[in-house]
N, C-alpha and C positions, 0 to 999 in steps of 0.2 A: 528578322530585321529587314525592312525597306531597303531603297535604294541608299545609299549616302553618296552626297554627290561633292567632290573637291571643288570650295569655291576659289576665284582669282579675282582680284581689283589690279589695278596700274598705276601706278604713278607716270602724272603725265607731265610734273614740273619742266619748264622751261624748253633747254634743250636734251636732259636725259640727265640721268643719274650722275656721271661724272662729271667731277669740274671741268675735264676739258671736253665737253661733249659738243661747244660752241664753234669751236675747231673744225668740226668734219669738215675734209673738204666737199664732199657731196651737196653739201646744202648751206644754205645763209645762215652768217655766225648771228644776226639778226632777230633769226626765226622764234625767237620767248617775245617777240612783240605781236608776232604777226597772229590773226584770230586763223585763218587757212588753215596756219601750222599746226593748230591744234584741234580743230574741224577733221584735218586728215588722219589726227592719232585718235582721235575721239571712233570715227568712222572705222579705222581699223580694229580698234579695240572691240568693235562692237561687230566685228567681223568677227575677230576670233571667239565670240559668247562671254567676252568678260564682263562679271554680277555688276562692275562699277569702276569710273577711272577716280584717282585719287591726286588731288592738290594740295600741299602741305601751305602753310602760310606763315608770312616771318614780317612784319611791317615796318623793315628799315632797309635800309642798302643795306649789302653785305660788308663788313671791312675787306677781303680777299676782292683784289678790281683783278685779279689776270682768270678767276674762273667764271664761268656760266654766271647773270645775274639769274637769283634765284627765286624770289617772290617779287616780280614786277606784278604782274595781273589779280586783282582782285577774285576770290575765289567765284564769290557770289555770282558778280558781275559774268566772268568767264562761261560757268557752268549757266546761267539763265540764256545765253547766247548758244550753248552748244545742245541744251534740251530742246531748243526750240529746232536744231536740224537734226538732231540725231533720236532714235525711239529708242527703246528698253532700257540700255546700260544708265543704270545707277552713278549718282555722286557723291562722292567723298569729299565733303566743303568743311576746311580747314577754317576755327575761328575763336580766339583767345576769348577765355573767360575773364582774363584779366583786364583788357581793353575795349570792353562794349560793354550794353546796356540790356540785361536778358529781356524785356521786351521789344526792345528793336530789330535784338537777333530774332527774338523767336519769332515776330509777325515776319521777319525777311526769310525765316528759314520755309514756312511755313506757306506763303506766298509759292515759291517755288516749288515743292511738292504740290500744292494745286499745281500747277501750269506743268508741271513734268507728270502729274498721272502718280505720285507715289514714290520720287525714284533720288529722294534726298535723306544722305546720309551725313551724320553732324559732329566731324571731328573735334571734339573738345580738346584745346591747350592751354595751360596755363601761362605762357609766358616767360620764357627765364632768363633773354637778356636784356642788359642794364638799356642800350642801345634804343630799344621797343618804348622800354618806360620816359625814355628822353621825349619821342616822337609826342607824348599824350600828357605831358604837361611835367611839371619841376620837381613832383615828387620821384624820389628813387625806387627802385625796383624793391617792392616788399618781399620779406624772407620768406623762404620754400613756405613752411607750414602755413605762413598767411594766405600765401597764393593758392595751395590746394584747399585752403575750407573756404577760401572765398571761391574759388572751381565749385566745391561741392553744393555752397547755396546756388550759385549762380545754374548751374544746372535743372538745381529741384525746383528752382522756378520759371525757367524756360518748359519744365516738363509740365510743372501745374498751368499756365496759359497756355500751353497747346490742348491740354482737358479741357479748359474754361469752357469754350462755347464747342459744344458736342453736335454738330446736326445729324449723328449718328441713330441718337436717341427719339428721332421723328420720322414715324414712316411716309410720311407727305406732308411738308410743311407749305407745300404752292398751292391750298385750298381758300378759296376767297373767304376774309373774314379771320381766317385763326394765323396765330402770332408767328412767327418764323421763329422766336425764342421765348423762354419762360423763365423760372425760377431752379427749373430743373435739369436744362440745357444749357444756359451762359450763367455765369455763375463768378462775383469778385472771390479771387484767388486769399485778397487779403493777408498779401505775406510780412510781417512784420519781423528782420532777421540780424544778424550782423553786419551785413553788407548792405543790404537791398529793404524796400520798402516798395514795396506793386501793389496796386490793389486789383487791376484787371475788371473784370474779364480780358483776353484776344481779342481784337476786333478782325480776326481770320478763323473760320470754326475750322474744325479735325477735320484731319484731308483724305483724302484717295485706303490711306494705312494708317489709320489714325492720329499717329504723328511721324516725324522722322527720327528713323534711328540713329544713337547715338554712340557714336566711336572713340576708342582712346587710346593711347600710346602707354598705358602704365608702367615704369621702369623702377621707377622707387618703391619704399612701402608707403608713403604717401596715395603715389601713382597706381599701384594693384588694388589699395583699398578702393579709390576713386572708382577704379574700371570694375572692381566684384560688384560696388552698388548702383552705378547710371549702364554701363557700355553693357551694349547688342557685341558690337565689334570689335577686338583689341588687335590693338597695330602695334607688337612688340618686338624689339631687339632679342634675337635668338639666334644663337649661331651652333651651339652643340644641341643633341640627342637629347643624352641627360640634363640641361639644364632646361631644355623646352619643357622637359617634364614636369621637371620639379616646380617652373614657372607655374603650369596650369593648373597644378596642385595646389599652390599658392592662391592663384585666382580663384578657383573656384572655391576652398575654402572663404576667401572674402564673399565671396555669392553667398555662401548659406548663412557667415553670419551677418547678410544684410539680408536676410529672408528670401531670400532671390532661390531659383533654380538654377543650379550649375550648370544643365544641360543647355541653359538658353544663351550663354554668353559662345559666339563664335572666336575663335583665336586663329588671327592669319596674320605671321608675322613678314616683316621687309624679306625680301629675295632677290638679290641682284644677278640675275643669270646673263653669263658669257659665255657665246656659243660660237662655236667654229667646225670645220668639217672634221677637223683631227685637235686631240687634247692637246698637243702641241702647241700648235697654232693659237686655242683656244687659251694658253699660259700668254704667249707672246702677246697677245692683246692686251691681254688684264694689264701688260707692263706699260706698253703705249700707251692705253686709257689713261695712265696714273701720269704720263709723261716721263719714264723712268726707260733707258735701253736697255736694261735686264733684269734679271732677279735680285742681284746683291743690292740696287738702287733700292729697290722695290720696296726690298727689307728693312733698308734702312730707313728709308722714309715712314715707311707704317709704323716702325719701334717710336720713331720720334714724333708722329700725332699724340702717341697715347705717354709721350713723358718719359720713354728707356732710350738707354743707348745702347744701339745693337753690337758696337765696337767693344761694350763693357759685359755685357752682357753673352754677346758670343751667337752666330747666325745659328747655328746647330746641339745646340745645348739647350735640355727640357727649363723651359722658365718657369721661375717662382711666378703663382698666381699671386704672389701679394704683391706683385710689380703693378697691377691693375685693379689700383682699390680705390672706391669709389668714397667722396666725403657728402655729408648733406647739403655742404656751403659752397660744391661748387657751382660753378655756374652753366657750364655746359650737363648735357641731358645723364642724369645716373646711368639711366638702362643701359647707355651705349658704354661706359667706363669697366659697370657689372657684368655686361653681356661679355666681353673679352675675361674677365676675370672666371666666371664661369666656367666659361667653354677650355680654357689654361689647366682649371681645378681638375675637371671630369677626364680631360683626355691628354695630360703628360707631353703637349708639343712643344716642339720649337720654336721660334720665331720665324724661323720660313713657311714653316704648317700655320703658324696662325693665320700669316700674312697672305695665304689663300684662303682662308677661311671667314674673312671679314672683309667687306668693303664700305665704308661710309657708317659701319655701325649697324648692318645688318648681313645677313647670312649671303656668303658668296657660292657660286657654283658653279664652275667650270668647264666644260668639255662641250662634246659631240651633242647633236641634237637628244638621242638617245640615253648619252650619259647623264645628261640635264634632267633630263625626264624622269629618269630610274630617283635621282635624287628629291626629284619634288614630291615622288610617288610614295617613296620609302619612310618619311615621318608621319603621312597622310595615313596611308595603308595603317600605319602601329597606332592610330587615335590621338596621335600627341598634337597633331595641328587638324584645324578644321578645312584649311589653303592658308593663303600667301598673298602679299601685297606685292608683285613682281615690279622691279623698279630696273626698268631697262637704262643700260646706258648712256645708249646715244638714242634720240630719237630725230624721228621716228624710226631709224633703222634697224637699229635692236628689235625693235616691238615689232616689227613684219617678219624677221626671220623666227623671232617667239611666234607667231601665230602663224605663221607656213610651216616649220618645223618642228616645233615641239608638241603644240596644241593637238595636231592630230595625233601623236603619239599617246595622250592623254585619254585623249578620246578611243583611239585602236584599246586600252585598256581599261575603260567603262568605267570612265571616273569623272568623265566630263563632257555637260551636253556640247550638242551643237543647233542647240537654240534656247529660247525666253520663253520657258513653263507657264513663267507666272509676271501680273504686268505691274505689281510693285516688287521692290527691293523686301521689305520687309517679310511679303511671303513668300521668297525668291529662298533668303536666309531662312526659311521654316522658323521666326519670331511670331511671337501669338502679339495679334491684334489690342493694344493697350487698353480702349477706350471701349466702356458697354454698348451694345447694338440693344436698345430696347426700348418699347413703345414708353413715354410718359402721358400723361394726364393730357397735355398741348395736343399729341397726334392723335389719341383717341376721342377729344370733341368732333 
């Protein structure tokens, strides 16, 4: 077997991971408006060799006004500003299936892999608050199952207009006289479905990678079907060993039975690493982060995100995983309700154990540069994750101490380059090229 190489993306939202990230005093609570600000994390990331930075996207004010605002900037917009200063590192461009128009996404998605060289990656969401469906007119938020098969066409026709016009299939189409497109190259998609009526072709042919890859957060069984049939990339809530497992096992059974190869779907789930010189120190953060002066606060605040009372329940007593059970109808995202239920099932904690083992609904990790490191290594090394979407704190501070400190430790254990192999994302992720390379009837006149 070749090399296998741990990949990493970042989430570069606002000002970092945590709500109060706006806070630092180091820097302007401001700084989610400023383009710099993200120029500087864009530039670092791409220092430390990360495949991709990652923008989640939400298109309402948040209700909570005392944390970080959280999708102010437009994904699109952001990242065609930061591809134009920054080369290699990939993007991870956040964009509702539920509130656009798959032709408009796909020529804007599509648009920008030209002008990035290949390096657009296309998070699919469906949408799940009421809040969102206010912003895009007076109907209400349609229920889970409408919104995943309307995700599922809405996809298969973004993927069929970005095939539409192939200039893959001509090996020199700049010869005076013969056509730039045929019958065999551009081609109406003529989609006639539940949701959607397109008839196409793109008027933007297949790019650099043929098209861009497509990413998903699968947490439901909705959501893992969704990700076994479209998603290259899954961005999942995972916080125990054993439930990672059992997750991928999930998933990739949805691959086979959508004809798909298991092998080709990568899994890097959220990672919120907090790092400090001593484990200590590395605890005490996590409490300040949360705004809490110590641990009991800490506890008690986390029990009561997810709906327990810690006072009822008890700080040091193994909790019922069915305190964490996830319904279809709620509103807030399954995976993250599942993921704590999970990770409760498999490994018998407490509510103090939990409460480091989760932050924001993905996998928390604590300590020394090195203890960090052994952790990110240790589910990678066993094949259960492919990397990690690392979602630093504070930024950009977290994310320079991640990439002074840990990153070479990654590297001292030969798991991660320290450079850009390959100059699309697509072959970066080892994904086979979608679209045929081959001469038609137009290039052989």
């Amino acid at each position: 077997m070749g090399f296998r190489r741990l990949f990493l993306n970042v989430g570069v939202n606002s000002t970092g991971y945590s709500g109060q990230s706006w806070s630092d005093p180091d820097a302007r609570w401001d700084r989610f408006l400023s383009f710099e600000h993200y120029l500087d994390i864009a530039r670092l990331a791409h220092q430390g060799t990360f495949d991709a930075i990652f923008l989640s996207d939400h298109p309402a004010l948040q209700a909570v006004n005392t944390a970080r605002p959280l999708h102010s900037l437009d994904p699109i917009v952001l990242f065609t500003a930061l591809a134009a200063r920054v080369p290699d590192i990939g993007f991870v461009i956040t964009a509702s299936s539920s509130y656009n128009s798959p032709y408009n996404l796909a020529r804007r998605l599509a648009s920008l892999d030209h002008i990035s060289g290949g390096r657009v990656i296309w998070n699919v969401v469906s949408s799940f608050n009421p809040d969102i469906a206010a912003n895009f007119g007076a109907a209400p938020l349609p229920p889970r199952a409408e919104r995943y098969r309307r995700a599922d066409e809405f996809v298969e026709v973004v993927r069929q207009l970005w095939g539409s016009w192939n200039l893959h299939a001509i090996d020199d189409p700049a010869r005076p006289g013969d056509p730039l497109w045929d019958g065999h190259t551009a081609t109406p998609i003529d989609h006639h479905g539940e949701f959607f009526d397109v008839r196409g072709p793109l008027n933007v042919p297949a790019g650099p990678q043929g098209y861009p890859l497509i990413a998903q957060a699968g947490g439901s069984p909705a959501g893992i079907d969704l990700a076994g049939r479209h998603a290259d990339l899954v961005y999942a809530s995972l916080l125990g060993k054993q439930a990672a497992r059992e997750f991928g096992d999930r998933l990739r059974a949805r691959a086979v039975a959508h004809d798909r190869d298991p092998e080709s779907i990568r899994l890097l789930p959220g990672l919120v690493p907090i790092v400090a010189d001593s484990t200590e120190q590395a605890l005490r953060r996590h409490e300040q982060l949360n705004g809490h002066a110590d641990e009991t606060a800490l506890v008690h605040a986390f029990a009561a995100r997810l709906g327990v009372s810690a006072a009822r329940v008890g700080l040091d007593t193994v909790v019922d995983p069915d305190l964490f059970t996830a319904s279809e109808d709620q509103q807030s995202p399954i995976g993250f309700t599942q993921s704590v239920h999970d990770l409760a099932a498999s490994e018998s904690l407490t509510l103090r154990q939990l409460a480091r083992r989760a932050e924001g609904g993905h996998r928390l990790v604590i300590g020394t540069p090195a203890e960090v490191a052994a952790q990110i290594l240790d589910w990678w090394r066993e094949g259960i994750v492919d990397g990690y979407t690392v979602q630093p704190p504070v930024l950009p501070a977290d994310l320079r101490v991640f990439v002074d400190e840990v990153i070479p430790l990654l590297r001292a254990a030969g798991a991660f380059d320290n450079r850009y192999p390959q100059a699309t994302v697509r072959a970066r992720f080892g994904i086979a090229d979608p679209l045929p390379r081959v001469t038609t009837a137009a290039a052989a006149r």
